[in-house]
RONUBA-124707 format. One record per atom (N, C-alpha, C): x, y, z; residue in one letter; atom name; residue number from 1; chain. Coordinates in pm, 1 decimal. Each point is the difference from the previous one (the first is absolute). Layout:
// RONUBA-124707
        px        py        pz  residuo  atomo  num  cadena
         X         Y         Z        A     CA  NUM       A
...
//
This chain:
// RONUBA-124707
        px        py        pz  residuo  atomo  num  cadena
   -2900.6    -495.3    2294.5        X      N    1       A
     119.6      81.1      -6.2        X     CA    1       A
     -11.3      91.4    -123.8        X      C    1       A
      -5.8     125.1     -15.5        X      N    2       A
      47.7     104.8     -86.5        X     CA    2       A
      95.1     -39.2     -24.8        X      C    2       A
     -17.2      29.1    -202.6        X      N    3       A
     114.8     -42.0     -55.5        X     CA    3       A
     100.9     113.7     -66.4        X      C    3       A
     138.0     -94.0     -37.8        X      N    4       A
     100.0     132.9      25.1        X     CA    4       A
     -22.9     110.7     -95.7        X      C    4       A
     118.7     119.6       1.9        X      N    5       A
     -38.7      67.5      -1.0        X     CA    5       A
      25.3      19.1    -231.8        X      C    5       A
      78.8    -115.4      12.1        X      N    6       A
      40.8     -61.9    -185.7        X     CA    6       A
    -144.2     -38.9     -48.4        X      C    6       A
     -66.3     -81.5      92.1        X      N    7       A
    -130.7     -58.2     -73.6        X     CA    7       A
    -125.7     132.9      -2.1        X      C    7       A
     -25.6      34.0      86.9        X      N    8       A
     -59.4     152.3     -30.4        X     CA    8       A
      21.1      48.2    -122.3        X      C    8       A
      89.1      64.0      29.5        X      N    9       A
      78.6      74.5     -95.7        X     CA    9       A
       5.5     -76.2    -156.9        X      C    9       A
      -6.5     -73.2       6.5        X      N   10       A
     -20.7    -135.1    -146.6        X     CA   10       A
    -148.6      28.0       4.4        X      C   10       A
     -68.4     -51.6      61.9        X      N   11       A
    -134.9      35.0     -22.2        X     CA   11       A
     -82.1      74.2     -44.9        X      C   11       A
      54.4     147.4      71.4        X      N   12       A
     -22.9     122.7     -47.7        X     CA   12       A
      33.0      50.2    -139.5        X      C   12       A
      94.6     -32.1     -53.3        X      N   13       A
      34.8      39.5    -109.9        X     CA   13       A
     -82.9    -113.0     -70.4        X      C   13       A
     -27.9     -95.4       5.0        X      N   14       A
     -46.6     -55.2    -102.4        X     CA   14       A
    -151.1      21.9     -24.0        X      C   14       A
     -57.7      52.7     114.5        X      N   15       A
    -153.0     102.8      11.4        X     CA   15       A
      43.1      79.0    -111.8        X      C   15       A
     129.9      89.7      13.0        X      N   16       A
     -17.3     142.5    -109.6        X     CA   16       A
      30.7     -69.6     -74.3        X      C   16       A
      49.6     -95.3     -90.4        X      N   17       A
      56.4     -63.9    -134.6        X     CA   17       A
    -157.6      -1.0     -60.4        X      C   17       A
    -103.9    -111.7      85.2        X      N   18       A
    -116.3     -20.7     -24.7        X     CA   18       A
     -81.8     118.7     -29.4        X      C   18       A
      38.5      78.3      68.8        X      N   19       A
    -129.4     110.2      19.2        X     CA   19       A
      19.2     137.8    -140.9        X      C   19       A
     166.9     -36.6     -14.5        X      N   20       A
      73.4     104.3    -112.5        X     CA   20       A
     -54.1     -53.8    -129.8        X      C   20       A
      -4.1    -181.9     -29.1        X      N   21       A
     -30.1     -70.0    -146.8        X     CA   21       A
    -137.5       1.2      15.1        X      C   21       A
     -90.3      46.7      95.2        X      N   22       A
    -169.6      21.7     -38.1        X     CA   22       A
       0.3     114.8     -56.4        X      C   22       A
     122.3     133.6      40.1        X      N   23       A
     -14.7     113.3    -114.1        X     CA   23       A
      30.8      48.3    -100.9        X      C   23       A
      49.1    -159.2     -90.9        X      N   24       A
     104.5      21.0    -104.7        X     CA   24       A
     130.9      -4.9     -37.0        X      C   24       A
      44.4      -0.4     161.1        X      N   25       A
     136.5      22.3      17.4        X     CA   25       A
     116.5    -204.0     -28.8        X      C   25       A
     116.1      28.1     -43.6        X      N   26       A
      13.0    -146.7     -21.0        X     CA   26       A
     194.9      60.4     137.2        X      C   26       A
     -11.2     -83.6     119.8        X      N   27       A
       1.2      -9.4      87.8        X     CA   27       A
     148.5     -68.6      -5.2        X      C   27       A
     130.5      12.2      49.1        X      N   28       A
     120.7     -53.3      29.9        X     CA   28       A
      25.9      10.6     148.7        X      C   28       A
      35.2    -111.3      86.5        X      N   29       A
      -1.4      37.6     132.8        X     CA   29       A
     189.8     -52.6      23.9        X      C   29       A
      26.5      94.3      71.3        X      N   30       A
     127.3     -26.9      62.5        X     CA   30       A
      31.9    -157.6      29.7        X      C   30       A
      93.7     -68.1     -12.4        X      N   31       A
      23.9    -124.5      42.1        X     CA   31       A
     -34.7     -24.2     135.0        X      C   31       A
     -52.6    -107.0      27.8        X      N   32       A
     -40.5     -47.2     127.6        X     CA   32       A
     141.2     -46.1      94.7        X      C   32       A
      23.7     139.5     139.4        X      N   33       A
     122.5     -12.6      74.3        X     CA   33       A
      -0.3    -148.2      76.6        X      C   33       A
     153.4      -9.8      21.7        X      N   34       A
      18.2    -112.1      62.0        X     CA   34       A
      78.4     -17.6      94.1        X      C   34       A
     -22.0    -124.8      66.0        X      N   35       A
      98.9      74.6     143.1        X     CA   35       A
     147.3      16.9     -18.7        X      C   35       A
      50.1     -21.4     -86.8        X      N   36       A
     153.9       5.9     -52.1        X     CA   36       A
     -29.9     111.1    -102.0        X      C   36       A
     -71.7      21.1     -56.5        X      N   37       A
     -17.7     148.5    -122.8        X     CA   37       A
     -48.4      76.8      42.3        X      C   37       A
     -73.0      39.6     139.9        X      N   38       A
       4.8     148.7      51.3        X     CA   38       A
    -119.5      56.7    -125.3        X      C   38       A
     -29.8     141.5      55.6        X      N   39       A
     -97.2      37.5    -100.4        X     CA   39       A
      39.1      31.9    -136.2        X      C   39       A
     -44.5     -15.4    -109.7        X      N   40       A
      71.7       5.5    -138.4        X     CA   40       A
     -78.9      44.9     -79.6        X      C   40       A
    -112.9     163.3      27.8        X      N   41       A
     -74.3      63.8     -43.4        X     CA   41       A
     115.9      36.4    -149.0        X      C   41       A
    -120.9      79.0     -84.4        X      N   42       A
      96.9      52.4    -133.4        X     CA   42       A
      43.7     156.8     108.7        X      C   42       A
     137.4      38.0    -121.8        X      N   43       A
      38.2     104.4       1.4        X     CA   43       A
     108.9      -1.7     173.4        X      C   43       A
      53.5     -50.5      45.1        X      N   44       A
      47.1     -14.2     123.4        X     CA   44       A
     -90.5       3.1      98.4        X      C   44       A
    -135.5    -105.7      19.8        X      N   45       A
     -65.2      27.8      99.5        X     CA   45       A
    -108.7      85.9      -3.9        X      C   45       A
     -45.1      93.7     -62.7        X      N   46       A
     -66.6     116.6     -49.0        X     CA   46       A
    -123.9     -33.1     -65.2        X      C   46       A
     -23.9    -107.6     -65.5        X      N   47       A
    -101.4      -5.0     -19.2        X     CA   47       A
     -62.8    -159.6      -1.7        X      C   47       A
    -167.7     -14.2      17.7        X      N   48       A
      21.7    -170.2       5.9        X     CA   48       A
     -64.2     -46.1    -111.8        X      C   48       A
     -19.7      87.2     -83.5        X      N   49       A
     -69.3     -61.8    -189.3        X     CA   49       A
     -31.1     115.3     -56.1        X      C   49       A
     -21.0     -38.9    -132.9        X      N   50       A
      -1.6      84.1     -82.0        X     CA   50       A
    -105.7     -59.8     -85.9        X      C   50       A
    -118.5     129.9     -23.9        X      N   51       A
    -138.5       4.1     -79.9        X     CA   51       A
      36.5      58.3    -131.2        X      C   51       A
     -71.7     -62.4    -115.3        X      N   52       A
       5.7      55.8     -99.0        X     CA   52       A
     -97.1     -20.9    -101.3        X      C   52       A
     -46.3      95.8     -23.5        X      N   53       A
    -145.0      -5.7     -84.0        X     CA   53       A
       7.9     138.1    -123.5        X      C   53       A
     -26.2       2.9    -114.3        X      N   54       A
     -13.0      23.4     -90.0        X     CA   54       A
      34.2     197.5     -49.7        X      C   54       A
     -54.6      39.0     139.8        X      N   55       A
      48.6     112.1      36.3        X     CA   55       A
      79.9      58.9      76.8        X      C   55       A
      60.2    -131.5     107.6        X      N   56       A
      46.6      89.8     106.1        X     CA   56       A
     106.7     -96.5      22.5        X      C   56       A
      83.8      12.8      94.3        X      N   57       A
     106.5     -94.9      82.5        X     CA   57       A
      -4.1      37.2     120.1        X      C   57       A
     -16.4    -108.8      66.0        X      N   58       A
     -15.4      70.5     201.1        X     CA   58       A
     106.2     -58.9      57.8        X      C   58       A
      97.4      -5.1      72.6        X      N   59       A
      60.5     -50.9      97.0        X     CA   59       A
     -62.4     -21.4     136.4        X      C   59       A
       2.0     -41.9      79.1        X      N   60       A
     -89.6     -35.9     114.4        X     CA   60       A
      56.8     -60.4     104.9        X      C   60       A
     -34.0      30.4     121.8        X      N   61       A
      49.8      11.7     140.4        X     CA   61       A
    -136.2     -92.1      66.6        X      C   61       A
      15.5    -119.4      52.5        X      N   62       A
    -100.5     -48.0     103.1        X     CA   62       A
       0.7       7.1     102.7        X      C   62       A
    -109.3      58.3      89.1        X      N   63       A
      14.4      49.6     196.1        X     CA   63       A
    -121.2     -76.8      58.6        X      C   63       A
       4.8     -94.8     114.6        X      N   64       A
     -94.0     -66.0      61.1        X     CA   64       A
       2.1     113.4      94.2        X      C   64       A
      31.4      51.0      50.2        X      N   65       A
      16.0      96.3     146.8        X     CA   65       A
      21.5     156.8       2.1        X      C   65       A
    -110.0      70.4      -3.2        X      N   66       A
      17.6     141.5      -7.9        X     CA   66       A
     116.1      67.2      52.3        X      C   66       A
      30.7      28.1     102.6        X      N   67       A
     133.3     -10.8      25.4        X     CA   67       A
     135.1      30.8     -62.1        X      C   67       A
     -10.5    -128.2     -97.5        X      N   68       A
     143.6      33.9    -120.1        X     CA   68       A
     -15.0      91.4    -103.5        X      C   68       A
    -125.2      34.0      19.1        X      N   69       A
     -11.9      93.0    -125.2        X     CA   69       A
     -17.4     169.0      22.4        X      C   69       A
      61.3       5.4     121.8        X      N   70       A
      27.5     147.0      -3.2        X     CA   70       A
     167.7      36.2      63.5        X      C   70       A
      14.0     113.9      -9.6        X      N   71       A
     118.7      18.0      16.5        X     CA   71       A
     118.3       4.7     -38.5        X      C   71       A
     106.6     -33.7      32.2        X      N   72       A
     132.5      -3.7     -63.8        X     CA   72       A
      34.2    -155.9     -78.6        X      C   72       A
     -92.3     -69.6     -39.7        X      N   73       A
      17.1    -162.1      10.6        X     CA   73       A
     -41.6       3.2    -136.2        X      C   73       A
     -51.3      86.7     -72.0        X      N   74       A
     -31.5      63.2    -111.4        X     CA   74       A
      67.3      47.1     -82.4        X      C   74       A
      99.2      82.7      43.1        X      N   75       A
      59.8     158.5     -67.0        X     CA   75       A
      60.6     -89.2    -143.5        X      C   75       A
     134.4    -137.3      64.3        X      N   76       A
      60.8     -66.2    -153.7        X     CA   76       A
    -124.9     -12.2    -171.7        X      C   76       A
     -83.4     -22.2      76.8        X      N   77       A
    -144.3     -47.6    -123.8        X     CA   77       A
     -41.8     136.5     -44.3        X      C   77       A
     -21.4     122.8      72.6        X      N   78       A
      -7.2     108.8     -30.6        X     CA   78       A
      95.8      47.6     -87.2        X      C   78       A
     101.3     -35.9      46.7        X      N   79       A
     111.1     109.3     -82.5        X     CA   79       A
      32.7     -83.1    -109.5        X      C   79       A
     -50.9    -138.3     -43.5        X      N   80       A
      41.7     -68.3    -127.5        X     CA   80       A
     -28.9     109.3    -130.2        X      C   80       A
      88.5       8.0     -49.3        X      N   81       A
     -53.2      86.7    -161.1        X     CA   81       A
     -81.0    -140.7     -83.1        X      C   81       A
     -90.8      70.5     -56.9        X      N   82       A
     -36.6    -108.8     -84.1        X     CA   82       A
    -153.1     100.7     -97.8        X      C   82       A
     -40.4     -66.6    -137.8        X      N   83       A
     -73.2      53.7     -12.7        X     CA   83       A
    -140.2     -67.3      -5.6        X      C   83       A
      42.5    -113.7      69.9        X      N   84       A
    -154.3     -88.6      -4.8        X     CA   84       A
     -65.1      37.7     153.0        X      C   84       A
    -117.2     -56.5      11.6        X      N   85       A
     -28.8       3.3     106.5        X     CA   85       A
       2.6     -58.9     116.7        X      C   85       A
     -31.0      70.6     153.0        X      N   86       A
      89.8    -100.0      80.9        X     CA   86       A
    -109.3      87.8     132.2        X      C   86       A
     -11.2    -173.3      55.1        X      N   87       A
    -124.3      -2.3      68.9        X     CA   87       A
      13.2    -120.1     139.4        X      C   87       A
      -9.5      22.2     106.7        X      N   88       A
      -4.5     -84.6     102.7        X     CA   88       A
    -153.9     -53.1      49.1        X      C   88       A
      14.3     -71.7      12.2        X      N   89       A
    -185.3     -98.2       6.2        X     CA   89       A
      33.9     -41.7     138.1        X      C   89       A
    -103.3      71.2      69.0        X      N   90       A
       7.6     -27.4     164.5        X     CA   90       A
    -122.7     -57.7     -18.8        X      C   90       A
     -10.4    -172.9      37.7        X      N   91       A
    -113.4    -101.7      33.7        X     CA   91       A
      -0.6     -34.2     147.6        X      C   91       A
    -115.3      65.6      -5.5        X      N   92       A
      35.1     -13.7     205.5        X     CA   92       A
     -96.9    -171.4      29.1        X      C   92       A
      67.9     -25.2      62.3        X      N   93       A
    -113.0    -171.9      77.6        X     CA   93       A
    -109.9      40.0     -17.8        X      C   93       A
     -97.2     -81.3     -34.9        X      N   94       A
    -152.4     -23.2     -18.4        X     CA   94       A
     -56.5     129.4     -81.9        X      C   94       A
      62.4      60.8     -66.7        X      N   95       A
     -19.8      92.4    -129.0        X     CA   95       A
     -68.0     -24.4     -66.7        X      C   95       A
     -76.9      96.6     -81.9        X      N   96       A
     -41.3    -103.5    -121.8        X     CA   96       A
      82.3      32.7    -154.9        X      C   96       A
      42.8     107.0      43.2        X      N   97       A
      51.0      96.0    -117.6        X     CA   97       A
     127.6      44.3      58.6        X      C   97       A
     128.8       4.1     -73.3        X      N   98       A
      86.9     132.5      81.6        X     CA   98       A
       8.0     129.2     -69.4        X      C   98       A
      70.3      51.4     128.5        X      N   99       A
      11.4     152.9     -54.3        X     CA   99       A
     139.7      -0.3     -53.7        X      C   99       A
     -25.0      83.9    -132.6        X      N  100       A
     134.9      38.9     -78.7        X     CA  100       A
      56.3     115.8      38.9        X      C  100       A
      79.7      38.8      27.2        X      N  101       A
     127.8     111.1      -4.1        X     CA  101       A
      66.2      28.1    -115.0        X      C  101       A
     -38.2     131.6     -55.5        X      N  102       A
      89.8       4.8    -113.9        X     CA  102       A
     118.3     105.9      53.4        X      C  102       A
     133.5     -67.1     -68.4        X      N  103       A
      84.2      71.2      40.7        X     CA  103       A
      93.8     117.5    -120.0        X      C  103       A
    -126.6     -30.4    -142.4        X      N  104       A
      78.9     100.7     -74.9        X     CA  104       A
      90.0    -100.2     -71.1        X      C  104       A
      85.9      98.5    -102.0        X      N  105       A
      45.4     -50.6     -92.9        X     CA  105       A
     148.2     107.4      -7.8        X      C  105       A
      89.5     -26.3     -16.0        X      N  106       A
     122.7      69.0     -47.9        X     CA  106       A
     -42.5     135.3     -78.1        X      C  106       A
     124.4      56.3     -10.4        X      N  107       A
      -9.6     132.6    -113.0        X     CA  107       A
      28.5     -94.1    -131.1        X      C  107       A
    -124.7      48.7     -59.6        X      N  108       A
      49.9     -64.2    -170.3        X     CA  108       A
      57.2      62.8     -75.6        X      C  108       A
     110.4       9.0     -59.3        X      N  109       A
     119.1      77.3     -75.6        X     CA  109       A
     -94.8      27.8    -152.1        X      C  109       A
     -46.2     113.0     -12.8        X      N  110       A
     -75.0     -19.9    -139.1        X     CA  110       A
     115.9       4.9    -146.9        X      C  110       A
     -61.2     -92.7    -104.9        X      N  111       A
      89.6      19.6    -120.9        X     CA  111       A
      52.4      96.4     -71.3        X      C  111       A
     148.5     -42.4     -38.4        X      N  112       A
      44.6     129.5     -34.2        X     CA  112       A
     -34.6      42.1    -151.5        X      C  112       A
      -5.4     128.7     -12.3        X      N  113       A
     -35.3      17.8    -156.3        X     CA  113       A
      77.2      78.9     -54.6        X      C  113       A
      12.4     -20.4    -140.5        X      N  114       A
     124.6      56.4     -76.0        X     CA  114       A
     -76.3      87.8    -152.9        X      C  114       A
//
């Protein structure tokens, strides 16, 4: 039996956690949903961890299924303002690597000077 569609999805992300701390990155993953807690990504749903390494801050989106990653299923993660970076990791089954999507970064308000 193929398993559901929570354990995947757990799985998968914990590929990118692994695959993010081989590049430096030190790795926070969304709480693990439950059947009474529903999904409980950061930011309302929007994102499922957050990378952070010395230069950068990523927010991050996990996709087992090409599919979710186009279209209108997108636009909320797009239109987040933010000035870190923000990236969806599509790991397709029997992958060896996934492909990243970068989706850009907010307008950064530059400092004011006096």
């Amino acid at each position: 039996m193929p398993p559901s569609n929570r354990v995947k999805g757990r799985r998968t992300e914990l590929k990118v956690k692994h695959w993010l701390e081989k590049q430096g990155y030190e790795v926070e993953l969304a709480p693990i949903p439950t059947r009474w807690g529903g999904g409980q990504d950061f930011f309302d749903g929007l994102w499922d961890g957050i990378a952070h390494r010395s230069d950068e801050i990523m927010f991050f989106q996990v996709k087992s299924n090409r599919s979710s990653v186009y279209g209108k299923k997108l636009d909320r993660h797009r239109a987040w303002k933010t000035v870190a970076r923000k990236a969806i990791f599509l790991w397709e089954p029997r992958k060896r690597l996934p492909e990243v999507i970068e989706l850009g970064t907010g307008t950064l308000i530059p400092p004011k000077t006096s």
